[in-house]
DRENDREN-188751 format. One record per atom (N, C-alpha, C): residue in one letter; x, y, z; atom name. Coordinates in Angstrom, 1 decimal, always signed. Layout:
<atoms>
ATOM  type      px      py      pz  atom
ATOM     a       X       Y       Z    CA
...
</atoms>
This chain:
<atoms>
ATOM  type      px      py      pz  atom
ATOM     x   +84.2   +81.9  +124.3     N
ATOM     x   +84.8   +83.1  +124.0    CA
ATOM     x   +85.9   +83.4  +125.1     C
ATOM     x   +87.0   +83.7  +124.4     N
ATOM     x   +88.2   +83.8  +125.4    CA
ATOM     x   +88.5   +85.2  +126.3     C
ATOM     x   +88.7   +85.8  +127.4     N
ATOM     x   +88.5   +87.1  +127.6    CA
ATOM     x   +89.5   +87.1  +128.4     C
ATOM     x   +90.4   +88.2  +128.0     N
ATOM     x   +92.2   +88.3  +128.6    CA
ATOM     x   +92.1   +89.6  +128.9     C
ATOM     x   +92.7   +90.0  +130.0     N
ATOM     x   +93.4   +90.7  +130.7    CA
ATOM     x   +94.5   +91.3  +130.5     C
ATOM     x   +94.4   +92.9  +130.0     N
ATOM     x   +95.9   +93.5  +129.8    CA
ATOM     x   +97.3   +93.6  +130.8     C
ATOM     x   +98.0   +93.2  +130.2     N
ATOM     x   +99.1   +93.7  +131.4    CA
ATOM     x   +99.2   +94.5  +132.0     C
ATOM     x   +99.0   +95.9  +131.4     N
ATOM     x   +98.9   +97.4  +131.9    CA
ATOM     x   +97.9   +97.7  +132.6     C
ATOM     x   +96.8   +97.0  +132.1     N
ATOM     x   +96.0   +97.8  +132.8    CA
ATOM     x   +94.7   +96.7  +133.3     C
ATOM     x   +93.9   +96.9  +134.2     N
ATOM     x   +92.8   +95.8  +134.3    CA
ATOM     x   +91.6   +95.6  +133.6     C
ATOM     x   +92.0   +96.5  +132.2     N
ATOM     x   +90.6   +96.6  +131.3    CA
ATOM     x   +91.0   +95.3  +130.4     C
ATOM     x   +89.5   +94.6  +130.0     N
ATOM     x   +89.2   +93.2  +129.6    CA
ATOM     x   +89.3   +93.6  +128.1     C
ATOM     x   +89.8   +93.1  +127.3     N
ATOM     x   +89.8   +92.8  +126.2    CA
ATOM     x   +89.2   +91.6  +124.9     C
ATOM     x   +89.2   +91.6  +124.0     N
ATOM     x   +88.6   +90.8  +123.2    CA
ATOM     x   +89.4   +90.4  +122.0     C
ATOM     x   +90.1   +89.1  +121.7     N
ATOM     x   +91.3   +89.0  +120.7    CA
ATOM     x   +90.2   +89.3  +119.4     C
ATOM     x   +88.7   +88.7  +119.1     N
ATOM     x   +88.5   +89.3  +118.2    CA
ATOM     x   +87.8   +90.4  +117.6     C
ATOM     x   +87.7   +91.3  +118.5     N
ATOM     x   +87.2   +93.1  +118.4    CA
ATOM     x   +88.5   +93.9  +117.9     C
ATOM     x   +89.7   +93.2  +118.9     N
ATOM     x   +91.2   +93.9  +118.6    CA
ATOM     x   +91.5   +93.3  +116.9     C
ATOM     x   +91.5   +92.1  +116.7     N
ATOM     x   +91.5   +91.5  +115.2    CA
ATOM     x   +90.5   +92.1  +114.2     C
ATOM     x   +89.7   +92.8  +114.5     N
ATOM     x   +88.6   +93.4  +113.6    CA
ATOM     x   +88.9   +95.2  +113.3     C
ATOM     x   +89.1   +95.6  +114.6     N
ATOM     x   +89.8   +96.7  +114.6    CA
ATOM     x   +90.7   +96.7  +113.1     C
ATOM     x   +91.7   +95.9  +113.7     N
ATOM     x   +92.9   +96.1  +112.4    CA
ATOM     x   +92.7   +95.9  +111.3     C
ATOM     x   +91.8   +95.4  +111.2     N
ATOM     x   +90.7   +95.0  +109.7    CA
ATOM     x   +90.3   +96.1  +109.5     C
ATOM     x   +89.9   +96.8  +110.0     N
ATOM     x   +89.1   +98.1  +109.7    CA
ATOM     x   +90.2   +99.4  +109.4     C
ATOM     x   +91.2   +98.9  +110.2     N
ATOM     x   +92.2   +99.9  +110.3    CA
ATOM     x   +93.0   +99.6  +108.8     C
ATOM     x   +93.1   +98.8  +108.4     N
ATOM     x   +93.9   +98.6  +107.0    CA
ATOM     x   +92.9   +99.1  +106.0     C
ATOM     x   +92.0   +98.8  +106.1     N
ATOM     x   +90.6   +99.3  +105.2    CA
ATOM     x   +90.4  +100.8  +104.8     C
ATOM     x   +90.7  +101.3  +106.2     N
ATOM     x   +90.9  +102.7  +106.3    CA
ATOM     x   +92.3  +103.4  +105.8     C
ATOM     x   +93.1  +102.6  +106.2     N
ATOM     x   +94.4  +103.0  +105.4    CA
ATOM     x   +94.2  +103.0  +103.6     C
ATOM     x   +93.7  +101.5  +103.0     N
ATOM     x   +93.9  +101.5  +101.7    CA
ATOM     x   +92.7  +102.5  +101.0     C
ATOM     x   +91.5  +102.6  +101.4     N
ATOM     x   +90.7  +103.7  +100.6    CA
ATOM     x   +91.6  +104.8  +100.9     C
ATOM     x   +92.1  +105.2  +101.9     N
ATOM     x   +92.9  +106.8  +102.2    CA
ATOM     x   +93.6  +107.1  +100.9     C
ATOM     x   +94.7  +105.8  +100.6     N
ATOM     x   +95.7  +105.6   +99.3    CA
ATOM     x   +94.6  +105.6   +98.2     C
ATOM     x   +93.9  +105.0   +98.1     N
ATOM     x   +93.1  +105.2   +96.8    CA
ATOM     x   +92.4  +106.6   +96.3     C
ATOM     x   +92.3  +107.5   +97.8     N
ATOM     x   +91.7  +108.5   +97.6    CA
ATOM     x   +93.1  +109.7   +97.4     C
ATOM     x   +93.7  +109.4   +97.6     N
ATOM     x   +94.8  +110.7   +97.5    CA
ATOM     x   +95.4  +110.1   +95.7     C
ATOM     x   +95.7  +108.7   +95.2     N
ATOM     x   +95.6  +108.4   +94.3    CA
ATOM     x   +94.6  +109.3   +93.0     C
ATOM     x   +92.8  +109.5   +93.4     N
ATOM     x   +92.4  +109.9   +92.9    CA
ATOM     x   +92.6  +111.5   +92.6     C
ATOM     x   +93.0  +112.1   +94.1     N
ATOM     x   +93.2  +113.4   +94.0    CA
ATOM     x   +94.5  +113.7   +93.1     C
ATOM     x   +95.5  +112.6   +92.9     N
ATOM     x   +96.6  +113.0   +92.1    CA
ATOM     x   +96.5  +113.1   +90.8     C
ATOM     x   +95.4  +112.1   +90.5     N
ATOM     x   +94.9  +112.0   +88.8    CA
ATOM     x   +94.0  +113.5   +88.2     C
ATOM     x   +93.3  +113.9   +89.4     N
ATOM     x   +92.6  +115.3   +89.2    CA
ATOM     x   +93.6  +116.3   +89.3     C
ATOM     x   +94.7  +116.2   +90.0     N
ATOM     x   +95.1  +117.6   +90.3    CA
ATOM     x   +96.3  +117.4   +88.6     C
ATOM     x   +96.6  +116.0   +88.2     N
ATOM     x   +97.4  +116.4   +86.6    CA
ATOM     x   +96.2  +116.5   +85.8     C
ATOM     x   +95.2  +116.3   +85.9     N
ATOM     x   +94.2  +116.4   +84.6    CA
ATOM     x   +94.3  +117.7   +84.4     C
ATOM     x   +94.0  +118.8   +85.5     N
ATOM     x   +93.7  +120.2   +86.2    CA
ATOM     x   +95.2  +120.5   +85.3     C
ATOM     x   +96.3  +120.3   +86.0     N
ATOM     x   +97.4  +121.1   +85.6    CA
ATOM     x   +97.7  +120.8   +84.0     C
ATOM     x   +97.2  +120.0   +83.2     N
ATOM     x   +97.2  +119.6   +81.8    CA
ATOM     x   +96.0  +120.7   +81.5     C
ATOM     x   +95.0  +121.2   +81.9     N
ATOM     x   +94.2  +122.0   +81.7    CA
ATOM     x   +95.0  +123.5   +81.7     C
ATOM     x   +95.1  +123.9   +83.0     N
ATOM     x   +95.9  +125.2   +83.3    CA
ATOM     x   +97.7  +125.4   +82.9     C
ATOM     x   +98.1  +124.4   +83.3     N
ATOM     x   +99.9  +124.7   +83.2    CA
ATOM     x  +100.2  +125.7   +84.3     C
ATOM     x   +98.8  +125.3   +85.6     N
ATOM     x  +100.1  +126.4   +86.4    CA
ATOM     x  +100.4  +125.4   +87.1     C
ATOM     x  +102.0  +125.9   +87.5     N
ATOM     x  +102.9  +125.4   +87.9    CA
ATOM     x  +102.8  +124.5   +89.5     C
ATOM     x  +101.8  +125.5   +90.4     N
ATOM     x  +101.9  +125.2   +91.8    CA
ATOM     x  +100.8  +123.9   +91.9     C
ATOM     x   +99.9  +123.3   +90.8     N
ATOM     x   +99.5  +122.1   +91.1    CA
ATOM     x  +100.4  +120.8   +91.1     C
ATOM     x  +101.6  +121.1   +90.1     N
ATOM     x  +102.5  +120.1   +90.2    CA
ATOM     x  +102.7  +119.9   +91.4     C
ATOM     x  +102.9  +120.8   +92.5     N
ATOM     x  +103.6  +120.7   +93.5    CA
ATOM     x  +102.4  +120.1   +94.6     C
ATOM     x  +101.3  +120.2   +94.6     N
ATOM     x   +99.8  +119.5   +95.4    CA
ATOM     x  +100.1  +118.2   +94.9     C
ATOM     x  +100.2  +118.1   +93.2     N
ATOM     x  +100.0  +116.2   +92.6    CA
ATOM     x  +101.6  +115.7   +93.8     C
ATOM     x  +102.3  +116.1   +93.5     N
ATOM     x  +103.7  +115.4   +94.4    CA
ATOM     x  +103.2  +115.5   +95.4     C
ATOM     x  +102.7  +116.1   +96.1     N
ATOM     x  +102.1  +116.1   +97.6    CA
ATOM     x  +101.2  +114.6   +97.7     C
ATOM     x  +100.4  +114.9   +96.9     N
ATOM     x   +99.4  +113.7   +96.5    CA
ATOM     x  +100.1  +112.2   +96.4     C
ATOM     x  +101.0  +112.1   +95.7     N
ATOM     x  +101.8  +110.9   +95.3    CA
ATOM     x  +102.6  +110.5   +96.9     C
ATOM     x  +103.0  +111.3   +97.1     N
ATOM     x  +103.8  +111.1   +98.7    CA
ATOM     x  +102.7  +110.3   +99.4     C
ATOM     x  +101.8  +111.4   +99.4     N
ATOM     x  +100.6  +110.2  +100.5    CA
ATOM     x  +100.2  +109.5  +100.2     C
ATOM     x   +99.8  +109.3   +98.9     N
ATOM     x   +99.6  +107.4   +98.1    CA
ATOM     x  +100.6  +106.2   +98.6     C
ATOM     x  +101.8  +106.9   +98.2     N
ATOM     x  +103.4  +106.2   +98.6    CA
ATOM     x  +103.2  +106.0  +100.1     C
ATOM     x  +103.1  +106.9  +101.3     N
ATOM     x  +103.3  +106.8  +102.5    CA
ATOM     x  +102.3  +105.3  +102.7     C
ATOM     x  +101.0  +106.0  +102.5     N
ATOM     x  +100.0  +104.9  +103.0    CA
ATOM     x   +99.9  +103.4  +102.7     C
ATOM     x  +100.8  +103.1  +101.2     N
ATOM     x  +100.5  +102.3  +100.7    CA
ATOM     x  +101.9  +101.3  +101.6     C
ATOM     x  +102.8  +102.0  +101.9     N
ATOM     x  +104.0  +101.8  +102.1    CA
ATOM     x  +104.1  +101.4  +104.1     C
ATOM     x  +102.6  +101.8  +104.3     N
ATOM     x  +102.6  +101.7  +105.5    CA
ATOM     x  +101.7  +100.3  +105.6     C
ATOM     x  +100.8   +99.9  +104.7     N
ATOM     x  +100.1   +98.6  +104.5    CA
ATOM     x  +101.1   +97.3  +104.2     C
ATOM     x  +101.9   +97.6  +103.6     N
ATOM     x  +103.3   +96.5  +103.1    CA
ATOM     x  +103.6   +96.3  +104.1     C
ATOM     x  +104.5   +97.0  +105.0     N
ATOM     x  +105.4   +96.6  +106.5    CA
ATOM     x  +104.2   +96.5  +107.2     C
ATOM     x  +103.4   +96.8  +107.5     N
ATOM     x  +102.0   +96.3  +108.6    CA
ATOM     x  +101.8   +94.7  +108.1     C
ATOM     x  +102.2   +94.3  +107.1     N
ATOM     x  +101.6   +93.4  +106.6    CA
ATOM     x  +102.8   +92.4  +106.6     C
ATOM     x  +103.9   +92.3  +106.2     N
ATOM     x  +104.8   +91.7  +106.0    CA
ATOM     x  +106.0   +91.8  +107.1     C
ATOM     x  +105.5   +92.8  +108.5     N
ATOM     x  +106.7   +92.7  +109.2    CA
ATOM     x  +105.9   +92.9  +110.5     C
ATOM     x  +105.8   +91.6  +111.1     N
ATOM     x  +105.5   +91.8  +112.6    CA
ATOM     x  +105.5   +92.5  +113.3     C
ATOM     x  +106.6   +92.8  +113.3     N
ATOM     x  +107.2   +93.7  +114.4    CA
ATOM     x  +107.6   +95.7  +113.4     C
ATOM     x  +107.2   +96.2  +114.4     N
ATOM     x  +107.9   +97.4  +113.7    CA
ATOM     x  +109.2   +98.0  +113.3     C
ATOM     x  +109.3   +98.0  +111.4     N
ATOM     x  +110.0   +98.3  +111.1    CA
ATOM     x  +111.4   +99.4  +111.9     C
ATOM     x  +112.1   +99.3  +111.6     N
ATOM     x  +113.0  +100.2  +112.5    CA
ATOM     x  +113.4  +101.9  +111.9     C
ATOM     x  +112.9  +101.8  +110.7     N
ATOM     x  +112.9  +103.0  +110.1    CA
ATOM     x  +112.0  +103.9  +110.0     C
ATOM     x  +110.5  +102.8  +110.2     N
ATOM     x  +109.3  +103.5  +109.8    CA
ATOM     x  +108.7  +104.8  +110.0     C
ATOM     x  +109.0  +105.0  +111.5     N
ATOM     x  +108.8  +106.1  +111.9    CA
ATOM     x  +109.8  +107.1  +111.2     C
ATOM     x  +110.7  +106.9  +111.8     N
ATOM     x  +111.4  +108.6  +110.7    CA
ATOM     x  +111.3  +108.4  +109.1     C
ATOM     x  +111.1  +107.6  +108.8     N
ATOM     x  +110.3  +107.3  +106.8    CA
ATOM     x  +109.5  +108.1  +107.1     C
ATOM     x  +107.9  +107.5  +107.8     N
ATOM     x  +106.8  +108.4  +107.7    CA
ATOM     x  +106.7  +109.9  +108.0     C
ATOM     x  +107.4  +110.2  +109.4     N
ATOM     x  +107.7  +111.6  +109.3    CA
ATOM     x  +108.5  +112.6  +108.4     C
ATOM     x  +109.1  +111.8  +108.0     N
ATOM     x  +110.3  +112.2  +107.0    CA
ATOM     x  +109.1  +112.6  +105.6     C
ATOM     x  +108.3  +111.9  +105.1     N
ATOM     x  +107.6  +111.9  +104.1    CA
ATOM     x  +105.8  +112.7  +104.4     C
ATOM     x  +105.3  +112.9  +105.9     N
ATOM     x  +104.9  +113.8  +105.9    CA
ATOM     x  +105.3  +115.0  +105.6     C
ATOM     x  +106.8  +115.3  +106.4     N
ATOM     x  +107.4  +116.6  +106.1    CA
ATOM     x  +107.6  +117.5  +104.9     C
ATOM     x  +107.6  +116.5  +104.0     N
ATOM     x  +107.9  +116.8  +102.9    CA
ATOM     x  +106.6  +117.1  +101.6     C
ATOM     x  +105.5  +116.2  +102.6     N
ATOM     x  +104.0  +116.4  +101.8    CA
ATOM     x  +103.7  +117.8  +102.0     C
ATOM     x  +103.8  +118.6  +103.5     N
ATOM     x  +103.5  +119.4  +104.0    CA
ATOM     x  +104.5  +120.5  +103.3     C
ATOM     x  +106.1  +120.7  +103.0     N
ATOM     x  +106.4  +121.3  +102.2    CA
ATOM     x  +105.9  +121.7  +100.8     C
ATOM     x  +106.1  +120.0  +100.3     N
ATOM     x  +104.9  +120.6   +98.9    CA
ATOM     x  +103.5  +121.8   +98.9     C
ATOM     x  +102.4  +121.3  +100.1     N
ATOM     x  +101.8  +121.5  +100.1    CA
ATOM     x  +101.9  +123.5  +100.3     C
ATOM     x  +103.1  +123.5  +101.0     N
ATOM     x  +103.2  +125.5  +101.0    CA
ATOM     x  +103.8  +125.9   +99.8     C
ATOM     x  +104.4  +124.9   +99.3     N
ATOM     x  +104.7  +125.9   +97.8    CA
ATOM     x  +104.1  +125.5   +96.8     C
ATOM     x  +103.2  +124.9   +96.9     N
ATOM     x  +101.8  +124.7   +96.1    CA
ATOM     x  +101.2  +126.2   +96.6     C
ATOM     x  +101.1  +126.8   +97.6     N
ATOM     x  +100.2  +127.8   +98.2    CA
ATOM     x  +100.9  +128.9   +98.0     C
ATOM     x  +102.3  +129.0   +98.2     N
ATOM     x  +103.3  +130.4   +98.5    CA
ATOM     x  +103.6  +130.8   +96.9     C
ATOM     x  +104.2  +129.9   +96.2     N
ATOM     x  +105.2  +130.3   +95.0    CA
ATOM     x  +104.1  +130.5   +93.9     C
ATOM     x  +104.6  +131.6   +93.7     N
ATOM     x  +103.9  +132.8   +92.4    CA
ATOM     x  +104.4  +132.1   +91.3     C
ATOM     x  +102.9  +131.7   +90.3     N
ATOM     x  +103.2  +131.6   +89.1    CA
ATOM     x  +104.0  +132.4   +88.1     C
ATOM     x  +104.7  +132.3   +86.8     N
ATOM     x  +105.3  +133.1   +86.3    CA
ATOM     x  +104.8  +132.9   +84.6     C
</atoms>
């Protein structure tokens, strides 16, 4: 078993705890997208039930974060190195989940 030394700092590390980590971490990422997936399918079944207007605006919320996460598994996966956009993408598309999510809450049905 190989046991390395960070550059930063003198704490001992394990190449395969840190490899399993990420394993877990992708894992965690794709049920997340699976699970906002499912909340988008409930909140159009819901709005096919009701017709009010402000679940449209939760399901788009929903879709954003299916899109983010899934979109965050691709470049994790396909780009070594960090994308150069990713960060203002992801914030850019929280921002916008978090919009939905207030005028899902603020705007009066009619």
């Amino acid at each position: 078993m190989m046991i390395m030394i960070s550059s930063q700092s003198n704490v001992p590390y394990y190449p395969l705890q840190i490899e399993f980590i990420g394993i877990v971490e992708n894992f965690e990422t794709l049920l997340i997208g699976i699970f906002s997936i499912i909340l988008l399918l409930l909140s159009i079944s819901s709005y096919k039930k009701t017709r009010l207007q402000n679940i449209l605006y939760a399901a788009a919320a929903f879709a954003l974060f299916a899109f983010d996460m899934f979109l965050e598994l691709i470049i994790e996966r396909y780009y070594s190195i960090t994308y150069p956009l990713q960060d203002l993408l992801h914030t850019s598309i929280i921002l916008a989940i978090l919009g939905l999510f207030f005028m899902s809450i603020v705007k009066r049905n009619r």
